[in-house]
N, C-alpha and C positions, 0 to 999 in steps of 0.2 A: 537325237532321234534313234539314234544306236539301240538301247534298251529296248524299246518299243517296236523295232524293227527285227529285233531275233525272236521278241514273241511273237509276233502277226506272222514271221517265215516257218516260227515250229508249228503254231497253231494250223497254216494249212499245210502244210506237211503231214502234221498227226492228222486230219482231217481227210486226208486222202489215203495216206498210209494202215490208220487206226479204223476208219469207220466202220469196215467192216467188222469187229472184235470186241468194239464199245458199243455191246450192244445185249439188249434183254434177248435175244435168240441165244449168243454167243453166252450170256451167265445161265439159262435153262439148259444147256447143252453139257455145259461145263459143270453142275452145281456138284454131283456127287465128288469128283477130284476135289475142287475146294474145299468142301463140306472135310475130306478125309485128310486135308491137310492140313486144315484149322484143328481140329480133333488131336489131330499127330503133332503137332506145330504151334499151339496158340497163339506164344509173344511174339515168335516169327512171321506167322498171317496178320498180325495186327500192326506191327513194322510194316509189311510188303504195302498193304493195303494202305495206311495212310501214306506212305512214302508215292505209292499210283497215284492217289485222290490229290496229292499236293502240288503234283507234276500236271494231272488234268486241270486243276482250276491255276496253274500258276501259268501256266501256256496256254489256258483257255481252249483245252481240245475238246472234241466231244463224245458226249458221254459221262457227265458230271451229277447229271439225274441217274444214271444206270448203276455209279458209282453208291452214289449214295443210297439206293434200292440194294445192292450189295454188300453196303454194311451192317444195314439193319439186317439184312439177309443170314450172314455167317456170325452175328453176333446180339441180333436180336436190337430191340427199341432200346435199353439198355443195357451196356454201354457202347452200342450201337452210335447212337445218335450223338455223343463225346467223341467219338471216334470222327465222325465224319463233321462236325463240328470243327472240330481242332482241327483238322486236315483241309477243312476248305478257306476256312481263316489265313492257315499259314501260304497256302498258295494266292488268297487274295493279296496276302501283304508286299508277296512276289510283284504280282503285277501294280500292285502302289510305288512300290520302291522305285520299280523299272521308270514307270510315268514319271515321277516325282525327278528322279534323277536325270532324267529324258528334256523332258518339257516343263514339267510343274514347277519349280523351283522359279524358271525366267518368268512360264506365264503369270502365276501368282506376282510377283513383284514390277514386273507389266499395269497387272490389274489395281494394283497398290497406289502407285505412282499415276495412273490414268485421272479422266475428270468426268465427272455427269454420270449418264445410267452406268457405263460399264464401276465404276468406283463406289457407285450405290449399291448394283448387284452384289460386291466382292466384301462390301461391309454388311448387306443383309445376312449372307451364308455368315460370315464369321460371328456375328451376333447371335445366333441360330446354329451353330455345329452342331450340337449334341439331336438335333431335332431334327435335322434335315438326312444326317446319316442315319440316324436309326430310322425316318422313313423310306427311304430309297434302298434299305434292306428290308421292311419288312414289305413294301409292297409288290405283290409278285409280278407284275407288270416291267420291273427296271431289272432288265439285264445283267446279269451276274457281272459282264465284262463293264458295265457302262458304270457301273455302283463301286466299282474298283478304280475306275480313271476320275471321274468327278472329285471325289474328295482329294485326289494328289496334284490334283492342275490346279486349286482354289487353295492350295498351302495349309490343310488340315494337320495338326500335328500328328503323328505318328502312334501314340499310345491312347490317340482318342480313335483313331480310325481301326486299331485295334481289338479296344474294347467295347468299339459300336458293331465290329461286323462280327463277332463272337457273339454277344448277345445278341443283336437283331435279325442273324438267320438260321437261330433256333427254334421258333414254330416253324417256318418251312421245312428247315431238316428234320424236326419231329414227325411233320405227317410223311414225309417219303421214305424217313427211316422205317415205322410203322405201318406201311405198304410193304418196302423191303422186309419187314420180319415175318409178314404174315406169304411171303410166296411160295413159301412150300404147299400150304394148299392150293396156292392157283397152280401151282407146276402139274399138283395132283390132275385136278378140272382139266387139265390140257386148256389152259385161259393165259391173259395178260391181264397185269395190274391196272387199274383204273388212275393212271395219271393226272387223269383231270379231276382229281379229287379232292385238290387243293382251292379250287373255283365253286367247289360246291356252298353252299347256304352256311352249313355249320361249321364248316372249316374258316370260307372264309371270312365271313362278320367279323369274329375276333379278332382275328387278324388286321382286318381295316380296323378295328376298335383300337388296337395295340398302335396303329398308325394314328389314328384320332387323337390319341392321349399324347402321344409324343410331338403332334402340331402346335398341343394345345398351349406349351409357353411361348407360342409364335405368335399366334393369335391374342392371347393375353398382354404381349407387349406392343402390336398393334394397335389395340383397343386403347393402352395408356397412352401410347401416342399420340392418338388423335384428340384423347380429352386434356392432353395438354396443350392441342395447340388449341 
């Protein structure tokens, strides 16, 4: 429990400590300083910054949306959106490690050695990894934290949990990144970004589509199931 417990103790800590800083007032406030340090600074603002975004999502503090409206912010949709990409990957894998090293490792081989639904459920997922992770990344509904613990208590390997949360929260970070590049004109308007723009019609369909398509060798080995039995 060790692991799991120094992240839930930094997470509210930064949460009490940090919220007020992680924050769209706190980057509007700030924008020209960073702006003149990026300018002055590049490879060092692109260090600092994913070095912050890796600590916010590996700790799970908040301010991970703000983060990411920030990269796109000082360094545009591209390569903007690699930036914040890579940085949130590496901090998810943080908090895999943690779980996995914590609890996952027993419960998984719990669930292994178990009988009836639970040893049904633990061999559904495992027949199903590649499909279940990239859904519960791409749908915006499943909690950054929650989508990070799942696959480590069900004994996912490592280099598939990987290369599913590097690929599958790339539309999401594309359209926040793409919000974050365009806030220089809302700073102008004296406005806030439209957050919930990710819920909108044309955002999101694809997205559930990109979720549909990834169901769909679940569903197709369901269907042969049943016509074999």
């Amino acid at each position: 429990m060790l692991p799991l417990a120094v992240i839930a103790a930094v997470a509210l800590l930064g949460a009490w400590l940090l919220g007020d800083y992680l924050t769209f007032e706190a980057l509007r406030d700030n924008r020209e300083m960073l702006i003149a340090y990026r300018d002055a600074h590049y490879l060092t603002a692109v260090l600092v910054f994913m070095s912050i975004y890796v600590v916010i999502a590996g700790f799970s503090l908040p301010g991970a949306t703000i983060a990411t409206l920030t990269g796109g912010f000082l360094f545009g949709t591209f390569p903007g959106v690699l930036f914040n990409v890579g940085a949130a990957t590496f901090g998810a894998t943080v908090v895999f490690l943690a779980a996995r090293w914590g609890l996952g490792e027993k419960l998984s081989a719990k669930m292994d050695a178990s009988e009836g639904r639970v040893k049904a459920i633990k061999a559904g997922i495992d027949e199903n990894q590649w499909s279940m992770l990239f859904i519960i990344r791409l749908v915006p509904l499943v909690p950054f934290f929650v989508a990070n613990l799942i696959p480590a208590l069900v004994g996912v390997a490592l280099w598939r949990y990987v290369i599913s949360t590097f690929v599958g929260i790339i539309p999401g970070a594309l359209v926040y990144t793409s919000v974050g590049a365009g806030l220089g004109e809302v700073f102008a308007r004296g406005e806030t970004p439209d957050l919930g723009i990710i819920f909108e019609p044309h955002v999101l369909l694809p997205i559930l589509g990109l979720a549909a398509l990834a169901m769909l060798p679940v569903v197709l080995k369901t269907i042969r199931g049943k016509e074999a039995i």
